[in-house]
N, C-alpha and C positions, 0 to 999 in steps of 0.2 A: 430168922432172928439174927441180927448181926452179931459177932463175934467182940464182945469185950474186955477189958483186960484193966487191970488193977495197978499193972505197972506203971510211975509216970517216968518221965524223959528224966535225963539225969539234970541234979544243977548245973554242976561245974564241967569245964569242959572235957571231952572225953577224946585221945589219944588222936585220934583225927581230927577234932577239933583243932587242939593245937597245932596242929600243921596250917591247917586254913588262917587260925587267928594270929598265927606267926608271919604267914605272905601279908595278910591285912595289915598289920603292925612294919615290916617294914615297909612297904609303900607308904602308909602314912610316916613315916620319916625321911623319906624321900622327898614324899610333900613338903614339909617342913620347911627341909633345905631348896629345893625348886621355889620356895614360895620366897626365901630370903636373896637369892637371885633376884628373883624377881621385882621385889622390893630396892636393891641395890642395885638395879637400874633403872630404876622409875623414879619420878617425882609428883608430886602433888598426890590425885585425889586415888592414881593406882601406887603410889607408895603406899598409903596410908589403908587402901585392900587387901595389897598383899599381907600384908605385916599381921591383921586382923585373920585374915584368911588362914595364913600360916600359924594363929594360935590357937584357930580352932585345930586344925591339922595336930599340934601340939598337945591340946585338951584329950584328942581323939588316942591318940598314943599313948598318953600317961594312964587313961582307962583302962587300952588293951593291957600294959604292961601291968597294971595292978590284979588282973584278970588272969594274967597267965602268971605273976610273981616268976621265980628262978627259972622258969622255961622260957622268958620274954627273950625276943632276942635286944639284941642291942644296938646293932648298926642298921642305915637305909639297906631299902634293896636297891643296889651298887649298879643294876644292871640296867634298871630303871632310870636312876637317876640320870646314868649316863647317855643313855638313848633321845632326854628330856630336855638336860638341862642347858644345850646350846640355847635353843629356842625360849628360853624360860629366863634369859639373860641379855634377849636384847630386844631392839623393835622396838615398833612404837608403842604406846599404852592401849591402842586396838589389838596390835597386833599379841601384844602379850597376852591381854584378856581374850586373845581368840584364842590362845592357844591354852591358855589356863582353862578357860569355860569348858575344853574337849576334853583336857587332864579329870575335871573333876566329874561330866558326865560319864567319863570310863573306870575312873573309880566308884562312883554309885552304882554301874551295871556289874561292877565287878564286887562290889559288898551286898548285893542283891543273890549275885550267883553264891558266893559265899553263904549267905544266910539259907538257901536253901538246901546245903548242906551241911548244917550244924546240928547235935544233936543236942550238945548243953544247951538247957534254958539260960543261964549266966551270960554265954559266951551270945547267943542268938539274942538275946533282949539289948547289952550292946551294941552289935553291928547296928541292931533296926535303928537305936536311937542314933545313930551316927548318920545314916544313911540322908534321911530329908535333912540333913544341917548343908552337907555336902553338895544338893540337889540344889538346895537354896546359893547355894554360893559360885554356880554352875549359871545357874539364872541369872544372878547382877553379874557375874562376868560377860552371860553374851550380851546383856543391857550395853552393858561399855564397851564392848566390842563392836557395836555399832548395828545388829542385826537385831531384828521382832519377830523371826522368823521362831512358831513355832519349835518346829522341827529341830532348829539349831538348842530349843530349850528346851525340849525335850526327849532329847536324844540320848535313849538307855537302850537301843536295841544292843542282842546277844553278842553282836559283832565287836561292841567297843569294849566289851569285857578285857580285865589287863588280863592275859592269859599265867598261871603260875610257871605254866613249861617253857615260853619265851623269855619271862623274869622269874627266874626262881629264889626261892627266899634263901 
């Protein structure tokens, strides 16, 4: 007979948690700013993506932050952003959404690895819902990128995970 137990998972998130949901948080403020670069170099119909794109990015962050209250942190992750945001400011409107559609596929594999480390249900129901917004937005960028390739659209392998040890929050 299997071993059962009465206990359920905590709501709110639990001291690890917050660490995890604090790298998530500032990468999506990173996004934010990457995504307004990107926007202020573009015109027509990838201004008008970016701009969208960056509010979901912004939606996504005002959650976490209402999630974690006085532990949220408050700035991007700087080291991110830095690594990012040449490429995220210039080029063409392919080239930008090639490079945007990689950003947001490695932030999905990377809010995937996350969730599988969470132990708050609060903080874990979150990420999930964030997750296919991001997926989706990964998709119309490699649409505009110029590529139908599968692969380019569904590219979550463990590899493109943003690592926390190379960006730390």
């Amino acid at each position: 007979m299997a071993d059962t137990t009465t206990t359920a998972p905590p709501k709110q998130p639990t001291s690890a948690d917050v660490a995890l949901l604090s790298f998530g948080l500032g990468l999506e403020f990173a996004m934010i700013d990457l995504y307004t670069r990107a926007a202020n170099a573009s015109k027509d119909e990838m201004k008008t993506i970016a701009e969208l794109f960056g509010a979901h990015h912004r939606a996504a962050a005002q959650s976490l932050t209402g999630l974690l209250g006085r532990k949220a942190p408050t700035a991007r992750n700087e080291k991110f952003y830095a690594a990012q945001s040449a490429k995220a400011g210039e080029g063409s409107a392919k080239e930008l959404a090639t490079h945007m559609a990689s950003l947001e596929n490695a932030l999905v594999a990377t809010h995937i690895s996350v969730l599988s480390q969470l132990r708050g249900v609060d903080g874990a129901s979150l990420v999930a819902s964030i997750i296919p917004i991001e997926a989706r937005q990964a998709a119309v960028l490699v649409q505009m990128s110029g590529s139908s390739s599968l692969d380019d659209i569904m590219a979550l392998d463990a590899e493109a995970s943003i690592d926390p040890e190379t960006y730390p929050a």
